[in-house]
N, C-alpha and C positions, 0 to 999 in steps of 0.2 A: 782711848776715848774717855773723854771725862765727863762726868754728871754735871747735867743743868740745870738747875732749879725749873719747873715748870711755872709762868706767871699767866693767869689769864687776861689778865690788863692790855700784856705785850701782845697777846694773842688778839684781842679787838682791836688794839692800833695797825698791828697789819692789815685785820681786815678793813680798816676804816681805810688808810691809805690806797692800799689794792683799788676800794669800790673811788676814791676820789679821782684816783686815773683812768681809772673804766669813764667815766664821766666827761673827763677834761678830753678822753681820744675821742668820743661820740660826739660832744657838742661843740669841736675845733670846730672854725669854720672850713667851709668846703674848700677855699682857696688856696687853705693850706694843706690839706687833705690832698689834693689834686695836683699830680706830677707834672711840673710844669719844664719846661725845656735849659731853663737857667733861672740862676736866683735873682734878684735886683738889690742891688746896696742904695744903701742912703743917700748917696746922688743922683740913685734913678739910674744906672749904669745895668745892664745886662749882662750877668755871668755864665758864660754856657757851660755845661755839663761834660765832661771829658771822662776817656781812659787811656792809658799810660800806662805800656806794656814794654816789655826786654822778646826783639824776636830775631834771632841768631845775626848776632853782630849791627842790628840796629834799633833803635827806640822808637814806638808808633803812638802816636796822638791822635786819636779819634776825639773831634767835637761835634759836638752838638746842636747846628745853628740852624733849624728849618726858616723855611722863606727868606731865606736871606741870596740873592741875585751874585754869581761869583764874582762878580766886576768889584760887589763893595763888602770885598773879605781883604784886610791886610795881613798879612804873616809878617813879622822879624824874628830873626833867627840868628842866637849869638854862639858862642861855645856850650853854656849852660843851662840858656834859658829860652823858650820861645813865648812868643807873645800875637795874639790871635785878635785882631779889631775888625769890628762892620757896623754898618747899620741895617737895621730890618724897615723896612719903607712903607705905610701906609697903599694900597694900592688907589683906593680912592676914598675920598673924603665924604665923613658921613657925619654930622650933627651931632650933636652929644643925645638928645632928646628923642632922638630916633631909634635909640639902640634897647635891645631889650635884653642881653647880655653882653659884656665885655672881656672877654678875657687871654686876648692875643695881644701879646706884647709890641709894642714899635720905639723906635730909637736904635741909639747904639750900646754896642758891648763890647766888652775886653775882656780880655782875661791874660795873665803873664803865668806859665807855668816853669818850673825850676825844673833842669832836667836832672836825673840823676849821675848822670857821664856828658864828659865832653863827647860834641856831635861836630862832626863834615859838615859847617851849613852850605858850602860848594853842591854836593851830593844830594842836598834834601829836592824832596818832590813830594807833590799836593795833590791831590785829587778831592773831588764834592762832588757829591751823589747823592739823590735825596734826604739832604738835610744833614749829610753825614760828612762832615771834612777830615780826611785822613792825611798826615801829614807822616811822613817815614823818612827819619835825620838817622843817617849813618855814623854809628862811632868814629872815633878816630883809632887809628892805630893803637895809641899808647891807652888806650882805655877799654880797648879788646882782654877779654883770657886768655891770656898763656897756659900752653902748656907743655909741662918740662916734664919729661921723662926719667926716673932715676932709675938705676941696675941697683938688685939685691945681688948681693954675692955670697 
């Protein structure tokens, strides 16, 4: 362990920084504060929320897409990559001047996630269940674990 000079300068600048972030997380706005279902990119595009997991011999995608009607969910599904489109639909039309908060999103979203192994897209199967798309793409053989047995002798 080696000796540090003590500075009390360094020691106010951390404090000063620490209290600056205490600040910028209180006075975020709420919107950003607030967990919202997917991000939006720069063209206004809805990104949903996923997880992506390894569960004995196949890979599972859960997304994230509430109110979205299964009819306008598209899946592609290639060896390595799947790719998740819809749009979320207005149910009925309401003035802008009427609203006394807004904060459900409408349009469409995508999202293309890279798998980590080649997948069976023959084999895959989809289910949606409130608000939760689960999408289960079977590896391929050559992308399974083997395992090889050796003899000590």
């Amino acid at each position: 362990m080696s000796i540090v000079r003590w500075s009390p300068m360094k020691e106010i600048e951390e404090m000063r920084r620490d209290m600056e972030r205490l600040f910028e997380e209180f006075f975020e706005p709420v919107r950003r504060r607030r967990r919202y279902w997917g991000r939006t990119t720069e063209e206004g595009v809805i990104v949903p929320n996923i997880e992506l997991y390894d569960r004995k011999g196949e890979i599972v995608v859960r997304a994230e897409i509430p109110g979205v009607d299964k009819k306008d969910i598209d899946l592609t599904i290639t060896e390595n990559a799947l790719t998740i489109k819809g749009e979320v639909k207005r149910q009925e039309e309401v003035k802008e001047e009427d609203f006394y908060a807004a904060e459900i999103r409408y349009g469409s979203f995508s999202r293309t996630i890279p798998l980590p192994v080649e997948v069976d897209s023959e084999q895959a199967r989809a289910t949606y269940k409130n608000g939760i798309l689960e999408i289960v793409l079977p590896k391929k053989e050559e992308a399974k674990p083997k395992e090889i047995k050796v003899e000590v002798s």
